[in-house]
LOMI-830370 format. One record per residue (C-alpha): residue in one letter; z, y, x; residue number from 1; chain. Coordinates in nm, 2 decimals. Last residue first. Layout:
+------+--------+--------+--------+-----+-------+
! rest !      Z !      Y !      X !  nr ! kette !
+------+--------+--------+--------+-----+-------+
!    a !      Z !      Y !      X ! NUM !     A !
...
+------+--------+--------+--------+-----+-------+
// end
This chain:
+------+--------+--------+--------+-----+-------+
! rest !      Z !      Y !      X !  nr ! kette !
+------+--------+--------+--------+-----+-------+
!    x !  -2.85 !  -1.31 !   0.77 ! 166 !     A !
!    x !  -2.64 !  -1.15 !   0.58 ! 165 !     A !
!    x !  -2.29 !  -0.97 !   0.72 ! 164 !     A !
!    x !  -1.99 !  -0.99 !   0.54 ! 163 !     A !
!    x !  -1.84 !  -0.69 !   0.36 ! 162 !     A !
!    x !  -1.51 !  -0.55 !   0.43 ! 161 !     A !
!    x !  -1.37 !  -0.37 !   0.13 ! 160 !     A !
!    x !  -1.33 !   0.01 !   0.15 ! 159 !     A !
!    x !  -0.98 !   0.11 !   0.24 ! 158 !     A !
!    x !  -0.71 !   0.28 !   0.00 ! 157 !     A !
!    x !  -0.45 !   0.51 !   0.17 ! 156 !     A !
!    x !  -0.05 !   0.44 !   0.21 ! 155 !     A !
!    x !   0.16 !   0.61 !   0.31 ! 154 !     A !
!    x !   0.43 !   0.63 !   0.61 ! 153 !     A !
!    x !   0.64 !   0.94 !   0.69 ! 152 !     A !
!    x !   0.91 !   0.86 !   0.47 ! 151 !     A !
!    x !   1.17 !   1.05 !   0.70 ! 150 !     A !
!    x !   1.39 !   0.74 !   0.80 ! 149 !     A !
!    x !   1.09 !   0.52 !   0.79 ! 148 !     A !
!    x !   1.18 !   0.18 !   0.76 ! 147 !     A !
!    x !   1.05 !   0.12 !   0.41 ! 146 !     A !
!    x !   0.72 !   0.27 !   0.52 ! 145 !     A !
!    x !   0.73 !   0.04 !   0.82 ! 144 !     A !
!    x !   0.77 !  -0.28 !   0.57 ! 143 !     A !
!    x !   0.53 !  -0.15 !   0.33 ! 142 !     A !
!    x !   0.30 !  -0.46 !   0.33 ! 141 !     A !
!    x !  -0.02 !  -0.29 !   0.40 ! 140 !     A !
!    x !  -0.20 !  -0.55 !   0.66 ! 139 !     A !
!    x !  -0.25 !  -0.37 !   0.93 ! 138 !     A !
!    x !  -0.39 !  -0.58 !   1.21 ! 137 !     A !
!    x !  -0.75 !  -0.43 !   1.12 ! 136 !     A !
!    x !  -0.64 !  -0.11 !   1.03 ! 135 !     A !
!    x !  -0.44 !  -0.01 !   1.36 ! 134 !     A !
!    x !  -0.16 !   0.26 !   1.34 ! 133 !     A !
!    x !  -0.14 !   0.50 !   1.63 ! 132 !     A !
!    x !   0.20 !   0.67 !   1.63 ! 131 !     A !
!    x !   0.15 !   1.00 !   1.89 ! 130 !     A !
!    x !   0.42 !   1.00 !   2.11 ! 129 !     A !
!    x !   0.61 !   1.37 !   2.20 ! 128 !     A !
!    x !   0.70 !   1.45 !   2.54 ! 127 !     A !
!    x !   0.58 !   1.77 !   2.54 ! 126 !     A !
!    x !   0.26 !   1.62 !   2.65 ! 125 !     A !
!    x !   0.09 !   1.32 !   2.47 ! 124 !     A !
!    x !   0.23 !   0.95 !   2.50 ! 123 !     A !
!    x !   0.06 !   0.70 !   2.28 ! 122 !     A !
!    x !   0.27 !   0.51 !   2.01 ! 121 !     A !
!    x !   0.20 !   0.20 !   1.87 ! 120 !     A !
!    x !   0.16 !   0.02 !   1.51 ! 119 !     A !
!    x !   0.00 !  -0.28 !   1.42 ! 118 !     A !
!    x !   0.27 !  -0.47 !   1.57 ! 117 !     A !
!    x !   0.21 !  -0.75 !   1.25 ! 116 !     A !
!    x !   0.58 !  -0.78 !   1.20 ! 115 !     A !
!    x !   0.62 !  -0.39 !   1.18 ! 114 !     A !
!    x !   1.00 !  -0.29 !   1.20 ! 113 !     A !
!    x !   1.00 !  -0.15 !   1.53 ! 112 !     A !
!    x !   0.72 !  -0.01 !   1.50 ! 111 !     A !
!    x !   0.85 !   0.21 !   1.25 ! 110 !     A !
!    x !   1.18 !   0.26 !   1.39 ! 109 !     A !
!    x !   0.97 !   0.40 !   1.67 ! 108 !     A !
!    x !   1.17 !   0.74 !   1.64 ! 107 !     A !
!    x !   1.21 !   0.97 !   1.95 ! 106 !     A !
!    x !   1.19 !   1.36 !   1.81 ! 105 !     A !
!    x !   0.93 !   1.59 !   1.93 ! 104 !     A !
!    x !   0.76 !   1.64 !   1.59 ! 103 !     A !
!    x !   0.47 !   1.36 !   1.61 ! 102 !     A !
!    x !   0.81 !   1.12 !   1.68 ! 101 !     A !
!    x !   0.99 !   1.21 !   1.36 ! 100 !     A !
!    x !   0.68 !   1.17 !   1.14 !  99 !     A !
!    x !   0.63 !   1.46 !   0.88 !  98 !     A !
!    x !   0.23 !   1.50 !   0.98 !  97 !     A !
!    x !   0.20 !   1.20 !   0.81 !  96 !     A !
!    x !   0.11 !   0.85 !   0.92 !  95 !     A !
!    x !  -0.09 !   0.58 !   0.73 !  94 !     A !
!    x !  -0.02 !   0.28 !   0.62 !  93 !     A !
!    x !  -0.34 !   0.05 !   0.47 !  92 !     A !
!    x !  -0.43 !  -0.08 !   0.16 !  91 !     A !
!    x !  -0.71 !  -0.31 !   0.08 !  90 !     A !
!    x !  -0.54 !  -0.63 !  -0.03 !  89 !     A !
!    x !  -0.83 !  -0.87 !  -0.05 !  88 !     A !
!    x !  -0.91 !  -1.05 !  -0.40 !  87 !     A !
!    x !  -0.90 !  -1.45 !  -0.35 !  86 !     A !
!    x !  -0.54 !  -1.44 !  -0.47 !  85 !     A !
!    x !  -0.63 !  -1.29 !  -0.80 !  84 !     A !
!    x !  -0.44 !  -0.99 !  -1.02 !  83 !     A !
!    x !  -0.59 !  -0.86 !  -1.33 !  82 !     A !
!    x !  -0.73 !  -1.25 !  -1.39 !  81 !     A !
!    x !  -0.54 !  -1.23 !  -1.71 !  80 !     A !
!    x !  -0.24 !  -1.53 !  -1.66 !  79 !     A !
!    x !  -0.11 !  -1.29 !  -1.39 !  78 !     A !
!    x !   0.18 !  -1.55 !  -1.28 !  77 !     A !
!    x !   0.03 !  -1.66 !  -0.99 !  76 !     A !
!    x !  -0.09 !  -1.33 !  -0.86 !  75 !     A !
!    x !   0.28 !  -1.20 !  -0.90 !  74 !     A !
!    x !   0.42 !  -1.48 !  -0.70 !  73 !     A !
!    x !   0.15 !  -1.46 !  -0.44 !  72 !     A !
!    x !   0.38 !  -1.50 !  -0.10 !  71 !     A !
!    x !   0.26 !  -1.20 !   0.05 !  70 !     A !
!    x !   0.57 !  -1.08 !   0.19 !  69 !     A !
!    x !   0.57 !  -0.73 !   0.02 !  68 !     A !
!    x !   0.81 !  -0.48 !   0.17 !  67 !     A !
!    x !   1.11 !  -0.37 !  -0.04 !  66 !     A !
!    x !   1.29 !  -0.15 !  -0.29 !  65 !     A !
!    x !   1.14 !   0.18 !  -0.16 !  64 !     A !
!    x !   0.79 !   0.02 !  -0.10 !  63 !     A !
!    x !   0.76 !   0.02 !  -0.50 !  62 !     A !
!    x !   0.42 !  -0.18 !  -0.53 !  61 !     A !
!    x !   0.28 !  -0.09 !  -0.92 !  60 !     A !
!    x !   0.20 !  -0.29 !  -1.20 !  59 !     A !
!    x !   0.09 !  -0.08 !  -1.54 !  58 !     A !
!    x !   0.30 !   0.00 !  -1.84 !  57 !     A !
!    x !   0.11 !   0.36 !  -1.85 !  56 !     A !
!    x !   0.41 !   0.57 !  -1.70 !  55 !     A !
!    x !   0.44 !   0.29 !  -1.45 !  54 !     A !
!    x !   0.59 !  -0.03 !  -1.41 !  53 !     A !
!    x !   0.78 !  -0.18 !  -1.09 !  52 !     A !
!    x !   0.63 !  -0.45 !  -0.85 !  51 !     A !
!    x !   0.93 !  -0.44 !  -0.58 !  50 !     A !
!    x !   1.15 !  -0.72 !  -0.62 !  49 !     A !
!    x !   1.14 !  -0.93 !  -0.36 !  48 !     A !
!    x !   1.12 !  -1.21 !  -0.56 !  47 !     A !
!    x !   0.83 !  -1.07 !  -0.73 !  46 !     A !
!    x !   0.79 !  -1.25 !  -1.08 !  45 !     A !
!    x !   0.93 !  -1.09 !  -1.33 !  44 !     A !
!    x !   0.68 !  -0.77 !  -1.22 !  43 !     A !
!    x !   0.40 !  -1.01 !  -1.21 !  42 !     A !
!    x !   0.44 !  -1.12 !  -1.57 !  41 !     A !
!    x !   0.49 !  -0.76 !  -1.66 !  40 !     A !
!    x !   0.34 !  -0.83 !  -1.98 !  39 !     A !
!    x !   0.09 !  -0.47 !  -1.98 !  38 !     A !
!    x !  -0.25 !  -0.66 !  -2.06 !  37 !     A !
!    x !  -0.35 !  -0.60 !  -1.75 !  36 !     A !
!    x !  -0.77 !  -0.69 !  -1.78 !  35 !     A !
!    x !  -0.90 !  -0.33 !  -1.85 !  34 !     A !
!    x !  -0.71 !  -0.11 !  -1.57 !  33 !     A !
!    x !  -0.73 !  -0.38 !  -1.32 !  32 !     A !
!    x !  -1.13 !  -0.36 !  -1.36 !  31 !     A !
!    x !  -1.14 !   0.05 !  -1.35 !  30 !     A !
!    x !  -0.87 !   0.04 !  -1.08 !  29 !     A !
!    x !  -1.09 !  -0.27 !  -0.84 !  28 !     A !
!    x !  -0.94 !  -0.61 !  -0.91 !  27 !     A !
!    x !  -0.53 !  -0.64 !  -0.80 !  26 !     A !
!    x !  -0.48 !  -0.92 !  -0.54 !  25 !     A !
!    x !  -0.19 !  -0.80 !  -0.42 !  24 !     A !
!    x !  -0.02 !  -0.56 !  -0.65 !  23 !     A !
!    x !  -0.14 !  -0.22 !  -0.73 !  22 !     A !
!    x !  -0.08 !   0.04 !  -0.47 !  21 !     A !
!    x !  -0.12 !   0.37 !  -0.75 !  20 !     A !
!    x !  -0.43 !   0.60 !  -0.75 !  19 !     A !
!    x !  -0.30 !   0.94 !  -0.80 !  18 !     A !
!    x !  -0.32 !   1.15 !  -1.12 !  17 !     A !
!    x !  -0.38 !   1.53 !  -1.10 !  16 !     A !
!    x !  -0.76 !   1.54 !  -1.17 !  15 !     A !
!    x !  -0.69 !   1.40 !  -1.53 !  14 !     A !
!    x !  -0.95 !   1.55 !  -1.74 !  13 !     A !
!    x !  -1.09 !   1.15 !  -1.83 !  12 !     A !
!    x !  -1.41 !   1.14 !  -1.56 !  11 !     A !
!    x !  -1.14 !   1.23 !  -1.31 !  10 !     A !
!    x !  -0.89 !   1.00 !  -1.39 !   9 !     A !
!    x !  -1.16 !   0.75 !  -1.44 !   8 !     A !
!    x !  -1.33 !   0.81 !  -1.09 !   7 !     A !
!    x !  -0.99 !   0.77 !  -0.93 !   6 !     A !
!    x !  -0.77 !   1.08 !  -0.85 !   5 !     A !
!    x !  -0.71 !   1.13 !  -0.42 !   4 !     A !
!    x !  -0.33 !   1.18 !  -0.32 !   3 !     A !
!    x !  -0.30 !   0.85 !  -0.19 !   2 !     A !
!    x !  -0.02 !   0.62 !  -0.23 !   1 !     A !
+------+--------+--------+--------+-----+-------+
// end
């Protein structure tokens, strides 16, 4: 989760809120914000349980319970075009300062548990490894963030790729 208020929580006074990983294929905050209609279709649906509700009744991923497979349960039951499989995810995991391995202790449990080996480490002095996490094989599904004995691992919103016109 970043640390960084939206537009509207900024435009409304609220300069504290975070922007929340909404599920996969969520529309942009503003968008998702109008179209949920609150049912919790979505959060019924995850199999892996880890769409939970927040303060507003609005789907959220809860990387504590899980990682997301990708498997489209929740966009497929979002009857209100709040969540679509054609919409990219664009999260990505991110490394704090907190990791074990930036702080001269060996960890590479989260490499070890990423499926898309998005993540490396690159030996600096003092025998510390620096985790290097790729964006484009990234693809934000919480698995190394689960993993993390010290939950070093967030999450940070990406801008949307856009294809090139010719």
């Amino acid at each position: 989760m970043t640390s960084t208020p939206s537009r509207r929580a900024f435009l409304r006074g609220q300069v504290n809120e975070t922007l929340r990983q909404r599920p996969p294929g969520a529309a942009a905050e503003m968008a998702f914000h109008d179209a949920c209609q609150q049912c919790e279709d979505c959060v019924e649906a995850c199999p892996e349980g880890i769409i939970g509700v927040d303060e507003k009744g609005l789907p959220f991923l809860d990387y504590t319970k899980g990682a997301c497979t990708f498997c489209h349960a929740c966009t497929d039951a979002c009857s209100y075009d709040a969540l679509s499989p054609e919409r990219e995810f664009l999260w990505r995991g991110a490394v704090e300062p907190s990791c074990l391995s930036m702080n001269g202790v060996n960890c590479r449990t989260c490499e070890d548990h990423c499926d898309e080996r998005a993540i490396g480490f690159q030996l600096q002095t003092g025998g510390r490894a620096q985790p290097v996490l790729d964006e484009d094989l990234c693809n934000g599904c919480g698995g190394c963030s689960l993993a993390c004995p010290v939950g070093a691992i967030s999450f940070k919103q990406i801008k949307p790729k856009t294809e090139a016109r010719s």
